[in-house]
N, C-alpha and C positions, 0 to 999 in steps of 0.2 A: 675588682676592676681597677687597674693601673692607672696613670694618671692620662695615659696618652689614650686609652679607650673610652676612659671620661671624656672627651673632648671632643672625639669622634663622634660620639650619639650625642652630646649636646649640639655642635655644628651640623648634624643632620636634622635634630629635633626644631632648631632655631630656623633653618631651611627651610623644611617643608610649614611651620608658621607662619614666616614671613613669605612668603610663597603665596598663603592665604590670604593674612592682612593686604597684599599688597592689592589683590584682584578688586577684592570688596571694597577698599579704600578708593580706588580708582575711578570704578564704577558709582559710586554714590557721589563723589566730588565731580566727577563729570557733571553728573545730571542737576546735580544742586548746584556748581559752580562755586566751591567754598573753598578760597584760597588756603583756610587752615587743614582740613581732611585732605587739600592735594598737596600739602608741606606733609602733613604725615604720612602718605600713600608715597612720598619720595623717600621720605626717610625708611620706610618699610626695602623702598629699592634699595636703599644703601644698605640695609641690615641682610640682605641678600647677600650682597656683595664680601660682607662680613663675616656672618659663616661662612661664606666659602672660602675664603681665605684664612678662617680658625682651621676650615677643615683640611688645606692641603699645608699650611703652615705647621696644623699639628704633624699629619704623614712625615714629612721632611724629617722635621724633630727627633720623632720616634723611632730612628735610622738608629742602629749602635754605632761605637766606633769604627775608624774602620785606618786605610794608609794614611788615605788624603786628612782625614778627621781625628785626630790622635784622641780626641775630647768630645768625640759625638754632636749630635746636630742640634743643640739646643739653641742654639741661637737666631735659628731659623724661627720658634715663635715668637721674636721678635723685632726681626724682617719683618714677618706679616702683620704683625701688630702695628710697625711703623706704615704699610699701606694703609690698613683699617682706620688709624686717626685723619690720612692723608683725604680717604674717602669722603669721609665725614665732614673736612671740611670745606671738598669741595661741590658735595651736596647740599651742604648748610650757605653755599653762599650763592646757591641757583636759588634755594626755598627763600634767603631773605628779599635778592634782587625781585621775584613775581610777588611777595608778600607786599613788599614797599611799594611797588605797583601799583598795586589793588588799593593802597589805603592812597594812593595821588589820585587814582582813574575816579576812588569812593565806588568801587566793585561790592554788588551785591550777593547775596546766593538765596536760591530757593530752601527756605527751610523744607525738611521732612525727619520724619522718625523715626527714617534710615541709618539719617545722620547720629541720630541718638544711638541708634542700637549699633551701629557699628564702631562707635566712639567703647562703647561699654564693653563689647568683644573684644575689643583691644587694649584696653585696662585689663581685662581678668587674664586674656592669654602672657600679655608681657610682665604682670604679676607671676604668673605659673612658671613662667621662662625665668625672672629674675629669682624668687628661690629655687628653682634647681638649679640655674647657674650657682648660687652662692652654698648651696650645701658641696657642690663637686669643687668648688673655686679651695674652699676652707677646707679639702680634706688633698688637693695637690696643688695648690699654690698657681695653676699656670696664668702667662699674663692672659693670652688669648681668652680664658675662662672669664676673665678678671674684665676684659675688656669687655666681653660679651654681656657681663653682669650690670658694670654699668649702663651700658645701653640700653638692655630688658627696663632696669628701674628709669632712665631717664623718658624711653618710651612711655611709659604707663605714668607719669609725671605729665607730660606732653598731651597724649590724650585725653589726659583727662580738663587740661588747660582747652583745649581742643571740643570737649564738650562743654564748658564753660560757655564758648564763645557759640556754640550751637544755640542752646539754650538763650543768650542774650538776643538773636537773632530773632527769635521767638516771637520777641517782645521788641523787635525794631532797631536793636543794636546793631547795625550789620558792620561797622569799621573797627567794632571788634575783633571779627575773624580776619583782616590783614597783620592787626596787633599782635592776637596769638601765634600768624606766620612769623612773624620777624621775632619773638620770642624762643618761638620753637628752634628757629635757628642760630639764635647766638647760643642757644643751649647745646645745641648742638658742635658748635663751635668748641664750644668751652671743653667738651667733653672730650674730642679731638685732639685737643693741642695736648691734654692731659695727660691722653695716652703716644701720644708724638714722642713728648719729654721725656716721658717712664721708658720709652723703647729705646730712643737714641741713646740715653747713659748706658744702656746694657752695652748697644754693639757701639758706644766709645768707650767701652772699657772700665764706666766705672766704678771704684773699691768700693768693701763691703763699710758699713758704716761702722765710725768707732767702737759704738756702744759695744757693738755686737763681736768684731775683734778684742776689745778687751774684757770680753768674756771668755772668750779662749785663751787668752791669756793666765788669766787666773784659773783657769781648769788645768791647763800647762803645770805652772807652778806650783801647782799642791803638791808635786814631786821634788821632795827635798831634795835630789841631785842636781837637781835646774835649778842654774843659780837665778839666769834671768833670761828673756826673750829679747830680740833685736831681729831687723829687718825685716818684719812682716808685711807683706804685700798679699794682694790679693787680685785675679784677674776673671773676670765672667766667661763661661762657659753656655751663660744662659741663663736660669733661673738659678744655677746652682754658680760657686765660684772655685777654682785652685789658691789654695793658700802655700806660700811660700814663707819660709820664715828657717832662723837660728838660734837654735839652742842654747846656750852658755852653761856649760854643764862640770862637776864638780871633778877639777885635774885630777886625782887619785882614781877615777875611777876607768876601766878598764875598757881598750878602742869596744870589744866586743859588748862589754855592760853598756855601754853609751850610744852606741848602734842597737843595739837591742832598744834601746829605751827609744829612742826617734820613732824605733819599726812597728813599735805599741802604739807611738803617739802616732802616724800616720794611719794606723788601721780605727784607735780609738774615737778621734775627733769628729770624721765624715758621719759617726752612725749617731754620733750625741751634737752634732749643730745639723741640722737640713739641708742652711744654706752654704755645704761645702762639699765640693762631688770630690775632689783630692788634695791631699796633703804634702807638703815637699818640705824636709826639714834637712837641714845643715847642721852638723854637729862642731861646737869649738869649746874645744876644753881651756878651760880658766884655774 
């Protein structure tokens, strides 16, 4: 399975979950009036929102080249990724506003064992969700995956913060669960800006880190007619990036030997680094 079909049945799988979380979360924080289980019954809404925009951010992507697209549509999982963190924060800051609320008003909730079991449903599902997110994440890199991965673990972090405050209720604590609302959502928060960051550098264009260009470089090099490497640039495509660069390669040797060698290093480089979908090399004899 590709990495675009990965994404597709986790964003379906993620879907019809939170689809589920969302009803039973709803329904139980209604009737108990527990600002924490209706901070995570929202955040279940935004996780909606979320696949869905893994799932048509992945489509887009998965488009090959084409006129308009000389480099295919990867960039587009990170359009969607840039809504996904946007969402996030502006659901985390409806959940902090009612959370903080409730802890001024000193807002109570009916405990029940609702609230427990449904706390516990929601741990094991977003445990399930967060390792298949991170086995498909670690076997195609996408951010969308990446995003979604986080979220599954921060969910089942949340909930389970979430039954905490259940639990204290129990026993009297009840301005507990405004606490955990306004936790839940700077966590939230955090999680957002994260991925905000991570998406914006892509579609501003930005290069691939040193470490990892001068690794290519010394793979370059190990070719005794390269004297040395200059003007290495590098631009995103998306997960993957175009490397541009100049050879300085040994005078003696011949236009065709030195074209040939470029026409290696362009076909060799993309299948030994991942993160390089094309190669553009200049040849200047020294």
């Amino acid at each position: 399975m590709n990495r675009y079909e990965s994404t597709k049945k986790v964003s379906l799988i993620g879907m019809l979950s939170n689809i589920f979380l969302l009803v039973i979360k709803f329904v139980v924080a209604y009737i108990s009036h527990s600002e924490a289980l209706l901070a995570d019954a929202a955040n279940s809404g935004g996780d909606i929102f979320s696949s869905l925009m893994s799932y048509i951010g992945n489509k887009i992507a998965s488009h090959p080249s084409d006129e308009d697209h000389n480099f295919g549509h990867g960039k587009a999982e990170y359009i969607f990724s840039l809504l996904i963190g946007i969402s996030m924060l502006l659901v985390a800051s409806k959940i902090f506003y009612d959370s903080f609320c409730s802890i001024l008003n000193h807002s109570q909730f009916i405990f029940s064992f609702y609230l427990v079991i449904v706390c516990i449903i929601t741990i094991l599902i977003k445990l399930a969700l967060y390792f298949y997110c991170k086995l498909n994440y670690n076997k195609h890199h996408n951010i969308l995956l990446k995003a979604t991965m986080q979220d599954n673990r921060n969910d089942a972090i949340l909930s389970f913060g979430t039954l905490i405050s259940v639990m204290l209720g129990f026993f009297g604590y009840y301005y507990f669960d405004g606490i955990l609302g306004c936790l839940t959502s700077l966590y939230i928060i955090f999680t957002g800006i994260s991925i905000f960051i991570e998406s914006y550098k892509i579609l501003m264009d930005v290069s691939l880190a040193k470490e990892y260009t001068d690794e290519i470089v010394k793979y370059i090099l190990k070719n005794k007619d390269i004297k040395d490497v200059s003007d290495f640039s590098t631009i995103p495509t998306g997960y993957k990036h175009i490397a541009i660069l100049t050879i300085n390669v040994d005078g003696n040797l011949t236009t065709f030997k030195s074209h040939e060698l470029a026409d290696n290093l362009e076909k060799e480089i993309p299948l030994q680094y991942h993160k390089i979908y094309k190669v553009i090399i200049h040849v200047n004899p020294i």
